[in-house]
The first five atom37 places (N, CA, C, CB, O) and aatype in JSON, in Angstrom:
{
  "aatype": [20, 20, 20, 20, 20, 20, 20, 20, 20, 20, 20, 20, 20, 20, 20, 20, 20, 20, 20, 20, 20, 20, 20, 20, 20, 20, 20, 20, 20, 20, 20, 20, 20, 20, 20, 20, 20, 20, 20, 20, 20, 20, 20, 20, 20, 20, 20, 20, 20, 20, 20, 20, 20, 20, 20, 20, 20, 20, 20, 20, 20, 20, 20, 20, 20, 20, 20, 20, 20, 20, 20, 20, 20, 20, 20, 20, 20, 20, 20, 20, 20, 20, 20, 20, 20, 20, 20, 20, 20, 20, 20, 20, 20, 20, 20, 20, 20, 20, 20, 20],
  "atom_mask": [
    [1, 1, 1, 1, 1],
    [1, 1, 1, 1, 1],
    [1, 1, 1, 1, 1],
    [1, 1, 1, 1, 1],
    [1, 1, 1, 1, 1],
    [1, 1, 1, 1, 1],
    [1, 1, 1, 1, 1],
    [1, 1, 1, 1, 1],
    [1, 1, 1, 1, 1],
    [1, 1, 1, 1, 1],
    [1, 1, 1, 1, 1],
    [1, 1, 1, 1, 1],
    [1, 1, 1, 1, 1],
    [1, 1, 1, 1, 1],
    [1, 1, 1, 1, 1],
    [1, 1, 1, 1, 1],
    [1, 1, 1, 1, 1],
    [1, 1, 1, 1, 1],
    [1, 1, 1, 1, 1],
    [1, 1, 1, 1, 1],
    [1, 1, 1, 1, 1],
    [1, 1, 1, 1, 1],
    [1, 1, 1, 1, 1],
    [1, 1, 1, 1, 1],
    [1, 1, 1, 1, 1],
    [1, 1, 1, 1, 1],
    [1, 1, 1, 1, 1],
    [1, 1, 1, 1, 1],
    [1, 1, 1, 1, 1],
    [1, 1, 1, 1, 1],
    [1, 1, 1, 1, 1],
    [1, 1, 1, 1, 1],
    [1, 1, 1, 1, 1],
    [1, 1, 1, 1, 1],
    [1, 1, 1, 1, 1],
    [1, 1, 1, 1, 1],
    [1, 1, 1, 1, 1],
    [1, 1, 1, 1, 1],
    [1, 1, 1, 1, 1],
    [1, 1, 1, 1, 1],
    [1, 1, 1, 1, 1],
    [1, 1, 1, 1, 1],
    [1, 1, 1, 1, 1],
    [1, 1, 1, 1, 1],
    [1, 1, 1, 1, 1],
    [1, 1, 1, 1, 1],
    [1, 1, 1, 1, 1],
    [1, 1, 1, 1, 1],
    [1, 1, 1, 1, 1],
    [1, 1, 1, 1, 1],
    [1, 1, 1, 1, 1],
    [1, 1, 1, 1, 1],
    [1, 1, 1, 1, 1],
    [1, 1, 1, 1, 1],
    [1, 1, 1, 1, 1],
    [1, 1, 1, 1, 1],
    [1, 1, 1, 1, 1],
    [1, 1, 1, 1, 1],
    [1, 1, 1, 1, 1],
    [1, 1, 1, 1, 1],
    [1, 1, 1, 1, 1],
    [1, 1, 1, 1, 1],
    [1, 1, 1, 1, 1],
    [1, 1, 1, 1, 1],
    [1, 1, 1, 1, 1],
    [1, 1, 1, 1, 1],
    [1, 1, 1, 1, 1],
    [1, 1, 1, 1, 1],
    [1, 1, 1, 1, 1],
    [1, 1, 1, 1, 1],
    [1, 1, 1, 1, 1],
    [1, 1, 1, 1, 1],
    [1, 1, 1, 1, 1],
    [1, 1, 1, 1, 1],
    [1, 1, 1, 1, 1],
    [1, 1, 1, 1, 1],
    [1, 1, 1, 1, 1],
    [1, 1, 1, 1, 1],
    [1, 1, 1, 1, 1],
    [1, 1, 1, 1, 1],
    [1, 1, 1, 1, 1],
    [1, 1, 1, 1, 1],
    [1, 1, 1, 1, 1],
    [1, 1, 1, 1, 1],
    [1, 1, 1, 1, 1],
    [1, 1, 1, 1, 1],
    [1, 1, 1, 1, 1],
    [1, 1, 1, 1, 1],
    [1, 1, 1, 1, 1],
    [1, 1, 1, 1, 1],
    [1, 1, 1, 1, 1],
    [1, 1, 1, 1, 1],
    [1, 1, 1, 1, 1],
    [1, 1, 1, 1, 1],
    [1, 1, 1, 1, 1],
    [1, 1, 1, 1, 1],
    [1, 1, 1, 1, 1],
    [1, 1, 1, 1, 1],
    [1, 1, 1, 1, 1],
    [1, 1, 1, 1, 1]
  ],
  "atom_positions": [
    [[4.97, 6.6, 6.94], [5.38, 5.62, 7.91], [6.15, 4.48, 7.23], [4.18, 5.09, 8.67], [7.17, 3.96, 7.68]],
    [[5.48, 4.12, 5.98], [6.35, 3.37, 5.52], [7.38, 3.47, 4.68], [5.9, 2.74, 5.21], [7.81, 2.48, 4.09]],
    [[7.94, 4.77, 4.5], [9.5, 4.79, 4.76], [10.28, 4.94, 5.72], [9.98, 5.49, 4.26], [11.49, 4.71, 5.72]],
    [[9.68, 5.29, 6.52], [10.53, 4.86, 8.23], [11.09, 3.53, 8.18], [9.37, 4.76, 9.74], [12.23, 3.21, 8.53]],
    [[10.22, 2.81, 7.75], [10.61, 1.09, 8.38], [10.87, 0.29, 7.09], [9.11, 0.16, 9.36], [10.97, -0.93, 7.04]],
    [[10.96, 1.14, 6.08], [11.74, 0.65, 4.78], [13.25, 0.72, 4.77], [11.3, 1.48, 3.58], [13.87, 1.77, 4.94]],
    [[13.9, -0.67, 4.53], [15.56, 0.19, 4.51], [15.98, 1.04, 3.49], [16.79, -0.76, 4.46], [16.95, 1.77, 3.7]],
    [[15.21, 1.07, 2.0], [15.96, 1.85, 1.18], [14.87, 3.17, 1.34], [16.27, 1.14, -0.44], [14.5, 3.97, 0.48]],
    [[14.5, 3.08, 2.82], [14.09, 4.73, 2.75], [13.33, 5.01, 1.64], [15.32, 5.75, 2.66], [12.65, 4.15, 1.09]],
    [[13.42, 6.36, 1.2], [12.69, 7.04, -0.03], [12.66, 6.42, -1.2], [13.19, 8.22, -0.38], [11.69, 6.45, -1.96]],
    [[13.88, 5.75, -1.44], [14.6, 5.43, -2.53], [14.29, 4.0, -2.94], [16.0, 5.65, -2.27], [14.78, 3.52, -3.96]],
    [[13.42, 3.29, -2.1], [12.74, 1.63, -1.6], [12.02, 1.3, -3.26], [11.04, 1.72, 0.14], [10.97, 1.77, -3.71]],
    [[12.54, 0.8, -3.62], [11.63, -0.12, -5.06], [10.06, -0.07, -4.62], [12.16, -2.22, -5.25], [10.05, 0.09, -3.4]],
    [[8.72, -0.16, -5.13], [8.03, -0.23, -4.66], [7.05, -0.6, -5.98], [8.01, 0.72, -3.78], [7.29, -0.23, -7.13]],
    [[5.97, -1.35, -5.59], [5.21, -1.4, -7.12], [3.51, -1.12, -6.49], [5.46, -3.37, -8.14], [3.15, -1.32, -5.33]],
    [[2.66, -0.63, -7.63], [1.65, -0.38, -7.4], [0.32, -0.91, -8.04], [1.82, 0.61, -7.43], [-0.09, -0.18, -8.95]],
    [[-0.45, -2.03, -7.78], [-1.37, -2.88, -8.92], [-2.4, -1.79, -8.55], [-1.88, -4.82, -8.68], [-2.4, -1.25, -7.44]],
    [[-3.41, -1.45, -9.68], [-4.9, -0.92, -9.82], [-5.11, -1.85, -10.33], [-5.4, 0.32, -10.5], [-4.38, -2.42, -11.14]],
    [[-6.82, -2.38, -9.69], [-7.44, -3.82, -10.32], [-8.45, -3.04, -11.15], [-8.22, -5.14, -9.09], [-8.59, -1.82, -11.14]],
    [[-9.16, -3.94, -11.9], [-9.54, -3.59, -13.3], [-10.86, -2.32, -13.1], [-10.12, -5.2, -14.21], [-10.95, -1.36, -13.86]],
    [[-11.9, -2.6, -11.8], [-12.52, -1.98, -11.12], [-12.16, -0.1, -11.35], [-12.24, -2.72, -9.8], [-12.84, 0.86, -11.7]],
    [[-10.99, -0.27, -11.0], [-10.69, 1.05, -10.69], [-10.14, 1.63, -12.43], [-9.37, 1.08, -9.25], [-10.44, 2.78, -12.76]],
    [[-9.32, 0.68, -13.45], [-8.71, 1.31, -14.38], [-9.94, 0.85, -15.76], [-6.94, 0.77, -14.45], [-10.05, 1.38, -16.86]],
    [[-10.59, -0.1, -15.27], [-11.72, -0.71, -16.65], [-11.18, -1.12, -17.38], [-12.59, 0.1, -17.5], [-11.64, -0.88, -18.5]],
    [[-10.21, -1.77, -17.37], [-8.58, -2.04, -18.21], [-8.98, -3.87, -17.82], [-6.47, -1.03, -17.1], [-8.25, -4.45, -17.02]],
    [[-9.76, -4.37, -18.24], [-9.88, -5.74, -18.11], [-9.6, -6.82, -18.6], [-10.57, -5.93, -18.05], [-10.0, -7.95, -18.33]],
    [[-8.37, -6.19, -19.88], [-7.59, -7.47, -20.64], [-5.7, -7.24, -20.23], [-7.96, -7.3, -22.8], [-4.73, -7.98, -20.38]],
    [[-5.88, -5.94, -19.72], [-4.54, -5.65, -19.0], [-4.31, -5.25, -17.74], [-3.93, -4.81, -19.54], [-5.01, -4.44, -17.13]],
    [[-2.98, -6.0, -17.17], [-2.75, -5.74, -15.59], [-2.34, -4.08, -15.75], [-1.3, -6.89, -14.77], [-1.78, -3.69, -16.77]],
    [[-2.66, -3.22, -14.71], [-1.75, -1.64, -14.41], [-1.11, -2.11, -13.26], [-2.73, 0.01, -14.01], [-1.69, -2.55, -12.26]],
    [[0.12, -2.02, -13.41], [1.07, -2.3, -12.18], [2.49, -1.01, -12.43], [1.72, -4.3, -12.29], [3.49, -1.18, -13.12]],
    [[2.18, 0.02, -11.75], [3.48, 0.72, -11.86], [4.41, 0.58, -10.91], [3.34, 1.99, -11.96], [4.3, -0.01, -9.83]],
    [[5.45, 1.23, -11.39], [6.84, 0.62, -10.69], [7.67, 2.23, -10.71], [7.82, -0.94, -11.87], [7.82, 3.07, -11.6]],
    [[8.21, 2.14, -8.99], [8.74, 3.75, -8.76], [9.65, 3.61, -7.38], [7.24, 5.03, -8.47], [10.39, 2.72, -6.95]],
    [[9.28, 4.83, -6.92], [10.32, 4.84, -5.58], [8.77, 4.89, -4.23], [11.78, 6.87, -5.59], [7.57, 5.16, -4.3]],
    [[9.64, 4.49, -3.23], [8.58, 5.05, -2.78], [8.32, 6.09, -2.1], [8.16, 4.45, -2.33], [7.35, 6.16, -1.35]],
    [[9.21, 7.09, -2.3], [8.96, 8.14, -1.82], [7.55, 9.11, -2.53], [10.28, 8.72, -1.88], [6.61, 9.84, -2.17]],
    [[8.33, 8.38, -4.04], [7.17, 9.21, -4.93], [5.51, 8.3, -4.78], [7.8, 9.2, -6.93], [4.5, 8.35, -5.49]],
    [[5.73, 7.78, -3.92], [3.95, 6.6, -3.88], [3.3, 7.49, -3.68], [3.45, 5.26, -2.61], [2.61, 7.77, -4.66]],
    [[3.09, 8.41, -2.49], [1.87, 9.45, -2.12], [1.13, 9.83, -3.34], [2.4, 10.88, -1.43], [-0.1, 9.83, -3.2]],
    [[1.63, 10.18, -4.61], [1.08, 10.8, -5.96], [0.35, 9.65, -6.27], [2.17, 11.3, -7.19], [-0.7, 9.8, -6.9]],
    [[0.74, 8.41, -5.9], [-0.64, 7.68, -6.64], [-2.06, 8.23, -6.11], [-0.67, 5.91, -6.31], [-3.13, 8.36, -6.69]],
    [[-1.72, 8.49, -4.92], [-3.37, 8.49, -4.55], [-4.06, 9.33, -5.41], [-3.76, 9.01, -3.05], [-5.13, 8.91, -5.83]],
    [[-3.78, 10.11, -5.66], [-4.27, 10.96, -6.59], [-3.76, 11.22, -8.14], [-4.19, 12.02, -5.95], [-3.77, 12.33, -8.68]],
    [[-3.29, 9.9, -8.76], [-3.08, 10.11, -10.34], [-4.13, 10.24, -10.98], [-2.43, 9.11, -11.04], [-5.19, 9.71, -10.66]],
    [[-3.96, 10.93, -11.9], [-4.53, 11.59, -12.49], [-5.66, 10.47, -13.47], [-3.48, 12.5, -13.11], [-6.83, 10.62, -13.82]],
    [[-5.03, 9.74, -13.61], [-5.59, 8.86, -14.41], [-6.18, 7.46, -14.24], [-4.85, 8.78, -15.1], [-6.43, 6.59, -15.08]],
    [[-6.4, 7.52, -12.36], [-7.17, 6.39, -11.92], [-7.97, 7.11, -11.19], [-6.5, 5.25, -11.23], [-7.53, 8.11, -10.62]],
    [[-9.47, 6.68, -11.04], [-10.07, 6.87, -10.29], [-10.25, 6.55, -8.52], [-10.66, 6.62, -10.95], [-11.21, 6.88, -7.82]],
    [[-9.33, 6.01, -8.19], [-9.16, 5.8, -6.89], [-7.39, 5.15, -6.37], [-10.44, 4.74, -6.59], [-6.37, 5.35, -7.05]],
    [[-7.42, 4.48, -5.2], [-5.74, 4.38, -4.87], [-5.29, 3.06, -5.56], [-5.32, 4.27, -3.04], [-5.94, 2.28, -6.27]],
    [[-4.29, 3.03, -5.26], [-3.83, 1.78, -5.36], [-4.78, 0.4, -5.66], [-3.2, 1.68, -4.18], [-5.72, 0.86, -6.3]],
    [[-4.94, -0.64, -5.56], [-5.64, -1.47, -5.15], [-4.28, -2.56, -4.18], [-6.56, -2.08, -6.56], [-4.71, -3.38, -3.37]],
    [[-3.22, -2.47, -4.31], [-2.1, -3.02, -3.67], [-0.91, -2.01, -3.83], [-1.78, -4.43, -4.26], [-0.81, -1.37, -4.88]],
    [[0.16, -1.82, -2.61], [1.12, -1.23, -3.13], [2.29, -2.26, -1.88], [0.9, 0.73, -3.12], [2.18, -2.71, -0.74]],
    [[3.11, -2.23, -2.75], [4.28, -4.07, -1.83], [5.78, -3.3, -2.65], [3.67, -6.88, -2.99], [6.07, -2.68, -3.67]],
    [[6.38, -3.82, -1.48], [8.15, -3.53, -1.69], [8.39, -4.34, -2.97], [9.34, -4.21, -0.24], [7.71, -5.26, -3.42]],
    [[9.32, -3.87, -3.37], [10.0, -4.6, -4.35], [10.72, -6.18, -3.96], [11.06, -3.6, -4.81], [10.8, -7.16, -4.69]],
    [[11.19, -6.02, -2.57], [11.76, -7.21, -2.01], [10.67, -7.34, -1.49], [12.99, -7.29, -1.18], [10.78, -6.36, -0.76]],
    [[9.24, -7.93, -1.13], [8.38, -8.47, -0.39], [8.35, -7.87, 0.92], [8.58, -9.76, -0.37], [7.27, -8.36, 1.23]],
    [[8.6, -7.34, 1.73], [9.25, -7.05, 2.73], [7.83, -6.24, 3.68], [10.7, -6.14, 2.24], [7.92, -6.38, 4.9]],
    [[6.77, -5.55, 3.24], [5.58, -5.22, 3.18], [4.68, -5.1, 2.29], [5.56, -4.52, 3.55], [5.07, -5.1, 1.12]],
    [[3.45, -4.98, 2.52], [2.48, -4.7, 1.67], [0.98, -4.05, 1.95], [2.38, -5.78, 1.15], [0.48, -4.34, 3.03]],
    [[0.24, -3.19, 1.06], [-0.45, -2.81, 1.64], [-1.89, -2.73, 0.69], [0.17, -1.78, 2.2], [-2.03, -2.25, -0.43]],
    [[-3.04, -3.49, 1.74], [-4.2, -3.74, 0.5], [-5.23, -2.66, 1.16], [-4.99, -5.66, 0.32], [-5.68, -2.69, 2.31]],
    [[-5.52, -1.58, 0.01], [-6.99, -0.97, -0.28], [-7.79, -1.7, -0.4], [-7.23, -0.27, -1.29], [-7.66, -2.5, -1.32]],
    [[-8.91, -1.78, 0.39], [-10.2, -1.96, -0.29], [-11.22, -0.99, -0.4], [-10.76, -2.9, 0.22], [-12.24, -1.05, 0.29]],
    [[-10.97, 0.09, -1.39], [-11.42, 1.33, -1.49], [-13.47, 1.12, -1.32], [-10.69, 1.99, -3.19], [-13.94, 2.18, -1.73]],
    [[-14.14, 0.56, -1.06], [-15.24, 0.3, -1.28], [-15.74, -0.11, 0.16], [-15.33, -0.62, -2.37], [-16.92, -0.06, 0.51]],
    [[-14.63, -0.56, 0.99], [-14.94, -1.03, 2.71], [-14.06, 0.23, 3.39], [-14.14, -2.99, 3.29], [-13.88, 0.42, 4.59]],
    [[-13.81, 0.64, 2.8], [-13.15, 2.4, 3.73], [-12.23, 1.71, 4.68], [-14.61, 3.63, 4.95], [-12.18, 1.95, 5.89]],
    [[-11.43, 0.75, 3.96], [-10.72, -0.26, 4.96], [-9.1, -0.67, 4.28], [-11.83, -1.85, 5.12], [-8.9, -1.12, 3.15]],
    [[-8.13, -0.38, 5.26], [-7.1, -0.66, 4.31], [-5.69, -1.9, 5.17], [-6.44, 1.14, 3.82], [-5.25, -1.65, 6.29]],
    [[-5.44, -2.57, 4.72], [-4.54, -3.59, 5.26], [-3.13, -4.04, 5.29], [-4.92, -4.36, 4.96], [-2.78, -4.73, 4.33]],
    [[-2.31, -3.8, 6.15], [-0.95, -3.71, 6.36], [-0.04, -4.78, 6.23], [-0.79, -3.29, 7.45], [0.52, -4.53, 7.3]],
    [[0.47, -5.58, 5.9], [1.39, -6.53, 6.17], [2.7, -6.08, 6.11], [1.25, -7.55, 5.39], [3.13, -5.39, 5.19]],
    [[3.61, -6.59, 7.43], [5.17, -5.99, 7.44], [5.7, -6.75, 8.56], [5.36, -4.21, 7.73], [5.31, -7.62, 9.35]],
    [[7.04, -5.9, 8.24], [7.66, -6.08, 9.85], [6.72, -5.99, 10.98], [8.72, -4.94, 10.22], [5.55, -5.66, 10.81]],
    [[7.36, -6.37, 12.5], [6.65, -5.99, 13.52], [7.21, -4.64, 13.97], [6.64, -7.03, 14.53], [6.45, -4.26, 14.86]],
    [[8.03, -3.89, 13.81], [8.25, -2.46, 13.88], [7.46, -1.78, 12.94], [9.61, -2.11, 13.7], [7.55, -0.57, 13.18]],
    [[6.7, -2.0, 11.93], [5.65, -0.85, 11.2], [4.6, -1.62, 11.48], [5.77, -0.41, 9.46], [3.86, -0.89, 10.81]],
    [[3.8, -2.52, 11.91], [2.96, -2.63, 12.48], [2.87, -2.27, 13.61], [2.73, -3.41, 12.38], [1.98, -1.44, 13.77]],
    [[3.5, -2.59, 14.58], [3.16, -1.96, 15.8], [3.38, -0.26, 15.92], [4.02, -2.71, 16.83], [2.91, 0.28, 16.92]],
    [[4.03, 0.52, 14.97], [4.21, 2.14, 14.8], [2.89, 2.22, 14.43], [5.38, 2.85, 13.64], [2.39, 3.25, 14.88]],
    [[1.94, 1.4, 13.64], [0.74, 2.03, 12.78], [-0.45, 2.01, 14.18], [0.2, 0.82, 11.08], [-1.27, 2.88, 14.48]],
    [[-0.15, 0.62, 14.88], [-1.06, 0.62, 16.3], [-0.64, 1.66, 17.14], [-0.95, -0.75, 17.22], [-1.54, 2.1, 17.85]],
    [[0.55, 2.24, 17.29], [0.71, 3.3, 18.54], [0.18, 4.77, 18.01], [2.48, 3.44, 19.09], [-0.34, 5.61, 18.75]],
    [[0.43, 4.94, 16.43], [-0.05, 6.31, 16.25], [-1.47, 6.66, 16.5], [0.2, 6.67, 14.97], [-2.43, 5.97, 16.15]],
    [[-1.53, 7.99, 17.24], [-2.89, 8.02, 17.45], [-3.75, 8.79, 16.59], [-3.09, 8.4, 18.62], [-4.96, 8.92, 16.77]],
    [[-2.98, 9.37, 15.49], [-3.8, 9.95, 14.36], [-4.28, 8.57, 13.8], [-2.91, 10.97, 13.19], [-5.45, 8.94, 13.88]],
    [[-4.4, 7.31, 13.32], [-4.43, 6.19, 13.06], [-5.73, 5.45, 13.47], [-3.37, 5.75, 13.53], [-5.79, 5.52, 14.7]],
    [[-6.79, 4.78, 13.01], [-7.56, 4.17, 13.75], [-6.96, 2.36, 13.71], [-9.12, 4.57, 13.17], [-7.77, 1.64, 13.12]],
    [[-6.56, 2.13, 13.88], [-6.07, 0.6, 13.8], [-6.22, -0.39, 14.94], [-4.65, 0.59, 13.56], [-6.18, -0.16, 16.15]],
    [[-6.45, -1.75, 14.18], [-6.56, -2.8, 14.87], [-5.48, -4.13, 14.86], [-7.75, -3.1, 14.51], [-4.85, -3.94, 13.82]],
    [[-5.06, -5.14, 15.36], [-4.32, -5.9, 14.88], [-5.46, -7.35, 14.27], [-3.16, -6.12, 16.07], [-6.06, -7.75, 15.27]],
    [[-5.77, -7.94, 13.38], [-6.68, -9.01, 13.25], [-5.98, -10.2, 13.02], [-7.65, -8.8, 12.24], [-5.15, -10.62, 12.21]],
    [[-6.82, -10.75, 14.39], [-6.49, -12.32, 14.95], [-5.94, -13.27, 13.56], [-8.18, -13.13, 15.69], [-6.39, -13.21, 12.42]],
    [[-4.85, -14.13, 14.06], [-4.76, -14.9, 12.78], [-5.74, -16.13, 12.76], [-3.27, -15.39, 12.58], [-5.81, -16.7, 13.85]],
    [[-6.48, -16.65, 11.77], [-7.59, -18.05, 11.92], [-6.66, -19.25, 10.9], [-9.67, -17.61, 11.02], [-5.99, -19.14, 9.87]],
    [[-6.94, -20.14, 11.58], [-6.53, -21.66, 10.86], [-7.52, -22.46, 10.05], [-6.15, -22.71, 11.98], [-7.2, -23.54, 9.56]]
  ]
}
């Protein structure tokens, strides 16, 4: 979905942080840097035990937070890939209220 509503498509800069939790790497950041077509393979690299812990455009433009431990994951974007992620019905999604 989120190369639908990416403009560089497949080809979209994209970066990927694992927090220390997931890599045990606690004097160094893991932040890889790719396309995002090729993102799907993080979920399953070989060499982390779980997803992402963040994965965000290269231009800011979206972002998206795992919290692999709350089976819960969080969208920020346009209002055309948010509202695509609320209409799909393979999808369980909510929109959450903004607080001041």
């Amino acid at each position: 979905m989120l190369i639908r509503h990416d403009l560089g498509g497949e080809d979209a800069e994209c970066l990927a942080y694992y927090c220390p939790l997931v890599t045990a790497e606690w004097d160094d950041e893991t932040v890889l840097a790719g396309r995002l077509g090729d993102a799907a393979a993080l979920y399953d690299h070989p060499a982390m035990q779980s997803c992402p812990s963040n994965l965000w455009a290269d231009d800011r433009s979206w972002v998206v937070y795992c919290d692999w431990d709350l089976w819960g994951t969080k969208v920020v974007g346009p209002v055309s890939l948010i509202e695509a992620l609320l209409a799909d019905p393979e999808l369980e999604a909510l929109r959450l209220p903004w607080t001041g």
